[in-house]
N, C-alpha and C positions, 0 to 999 in steps of 0.2 A: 347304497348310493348316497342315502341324506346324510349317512356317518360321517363318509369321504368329503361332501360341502360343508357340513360344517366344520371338520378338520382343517379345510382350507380357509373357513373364514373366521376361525381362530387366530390362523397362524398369521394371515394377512392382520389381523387386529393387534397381533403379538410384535410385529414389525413395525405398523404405524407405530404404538407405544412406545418403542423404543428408537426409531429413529428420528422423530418428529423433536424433540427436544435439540436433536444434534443439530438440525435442521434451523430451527427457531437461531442458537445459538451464535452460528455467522451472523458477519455484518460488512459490508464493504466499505471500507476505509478510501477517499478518494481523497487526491491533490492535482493542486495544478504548478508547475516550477517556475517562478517568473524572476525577470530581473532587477536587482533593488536601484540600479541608474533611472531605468526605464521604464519599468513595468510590463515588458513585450516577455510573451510566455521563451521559455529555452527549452529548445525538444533535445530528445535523444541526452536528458541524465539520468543517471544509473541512480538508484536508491534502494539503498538496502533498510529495512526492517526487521532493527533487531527481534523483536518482542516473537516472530513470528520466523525468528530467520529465512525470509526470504527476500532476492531481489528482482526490482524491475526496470523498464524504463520509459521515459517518461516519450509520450509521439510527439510528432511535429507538431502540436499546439502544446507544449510541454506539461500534459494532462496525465496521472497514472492512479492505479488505485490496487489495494491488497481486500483479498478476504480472510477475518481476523475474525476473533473471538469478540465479544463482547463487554467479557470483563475485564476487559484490559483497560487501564485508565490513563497510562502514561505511553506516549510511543517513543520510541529512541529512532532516529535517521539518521541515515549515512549519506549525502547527496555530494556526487563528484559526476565532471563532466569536462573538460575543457577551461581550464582556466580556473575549476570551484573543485574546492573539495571542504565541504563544511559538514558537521554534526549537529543534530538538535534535537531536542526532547520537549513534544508538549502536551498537552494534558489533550485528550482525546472527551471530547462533547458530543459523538455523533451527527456532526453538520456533514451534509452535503457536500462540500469542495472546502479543502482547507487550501488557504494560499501561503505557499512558501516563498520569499524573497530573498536571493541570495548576491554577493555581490563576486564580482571576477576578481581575482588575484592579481596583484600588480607584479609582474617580473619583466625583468630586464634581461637581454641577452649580451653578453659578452662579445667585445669587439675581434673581431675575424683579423689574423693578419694570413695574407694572402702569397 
């Protein structure tokens, strides 16, 4: 029976060592999306990150955030939503809340003949 516990408490030692690194590794990457006129957050845009190819969207305080690797030092975005569709790449510092400022696109819509 002490064979069997310490079997087990090998193997539990054999799994912390090895997954503890993976563990350490993540980091959550957060943003908030706000507007370059105003400054008032914009919910519900979509932003893809390349680096990790995944995407997400930002809530109703236009708040989002990705778990990413750590050695990543550059992030690439995709941020589109109503009106914005922008790209940007910036050096990744590990801060807390990155703010993105983006501005609406000006279009016109073409006059209706009825």
């Amino acid at each position: 029976m002490l064979c069997f516990s310490l079997s087990k408490t090998k193997i539990s030692i054999l799994c912390l060592f090895f997954l503890a690194p993976q563990a350490s590794a993540q980091a959550n990457f957060q943003g908030i999306i706000l507007s370059k006129d105003d400054s008032t957050a914009l919910p519900f845009m979509n932003i893809h990150l390349k680096e990790a190819n995944q995407s997400t969207t930002s809530d109703r305080n236009g708040t989002f955030s990705f778990a990413l690797n750590q050695k990543v030092n550059v992030l690439h975005l995709d941020i589109s939503g109503l009106g914005i569709i922008t790209s940007m790449a910036i050096p990744w510092d590990n801060q807390t809340v990155h703010k993105f400022y983006v501005g609406r696109a000006a279009f016109a819509l073409d006059t209706a003949v009825v």
